[in-house]
C-alpha positions in Angstrom: -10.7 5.5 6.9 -7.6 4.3 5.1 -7.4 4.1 1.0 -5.8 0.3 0.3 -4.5 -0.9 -3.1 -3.3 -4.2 -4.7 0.0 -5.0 -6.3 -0.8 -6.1 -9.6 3.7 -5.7 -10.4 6.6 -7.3 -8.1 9.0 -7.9 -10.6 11.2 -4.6 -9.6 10.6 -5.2 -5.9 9.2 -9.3 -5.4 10.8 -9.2 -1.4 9.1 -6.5 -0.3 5.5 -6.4 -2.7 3.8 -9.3 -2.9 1.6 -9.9 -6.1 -1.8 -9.2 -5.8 -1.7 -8.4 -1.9 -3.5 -5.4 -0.9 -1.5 -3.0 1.4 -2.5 0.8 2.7 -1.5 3.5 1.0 -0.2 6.7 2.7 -1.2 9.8 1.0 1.4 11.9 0.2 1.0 14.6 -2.2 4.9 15.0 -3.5 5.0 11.0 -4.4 1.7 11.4 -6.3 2.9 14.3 -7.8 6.0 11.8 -9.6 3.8 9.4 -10.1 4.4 7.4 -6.9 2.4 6.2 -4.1 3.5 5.1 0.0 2.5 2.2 0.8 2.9 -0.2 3.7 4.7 -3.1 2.7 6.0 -6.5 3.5 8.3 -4.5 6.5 5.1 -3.7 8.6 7.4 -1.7 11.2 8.1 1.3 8.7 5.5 3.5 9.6 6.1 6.1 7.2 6.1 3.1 4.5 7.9 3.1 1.1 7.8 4.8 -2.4 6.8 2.7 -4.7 6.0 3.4 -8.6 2.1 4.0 -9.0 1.9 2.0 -12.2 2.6 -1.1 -9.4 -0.6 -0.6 -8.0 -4.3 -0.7 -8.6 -6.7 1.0 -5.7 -9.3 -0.9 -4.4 -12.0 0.1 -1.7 -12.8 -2.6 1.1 -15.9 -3.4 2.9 -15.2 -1.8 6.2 -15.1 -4.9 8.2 -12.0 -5.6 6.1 -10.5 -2.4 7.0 -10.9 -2.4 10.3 -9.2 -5.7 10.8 -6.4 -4.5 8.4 -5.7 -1.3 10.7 -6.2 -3.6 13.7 -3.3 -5.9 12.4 -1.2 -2.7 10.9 -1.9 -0.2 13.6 -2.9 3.3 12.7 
């Protein structure tokens, strides 16, 4: 399934990233590469999501009832 993280920083970005909420992150090798992740944030309807620092972020992995219900309230 999806990969998820937690914000464990919202001081650059506190209307968009809520501390310690976990959000989906979109693989995408060029962010990564600069030492940024996509992630879905606070504005759900941006598909492709949003760079965001990595250093913002701590991956977590979910039981997959948790995922599911996250991708069911998300969308794909």
């Amino acid at each position: 399934m999806n990969e998820y993280v937690i914000c464990i920083d919202n001081k650059s970005n506190p209307a968009s990233l809520i501390l310690f909420n976990v959000y989906r992150n979109l693989r995408d090798a060029d962010a990564e590469a600069h030492n940024m992740i996509r992630v879905i944030d606070e504005d759900i309807s941006e598909r492709e999501g949003y760079l965001y620092p990595a250093s913002m972020f701590v991956p977590i992995e979910l039981p997959k009832s948790a995922e599911r219900a996250l991708v069911s309230v998300q969308g794909n």
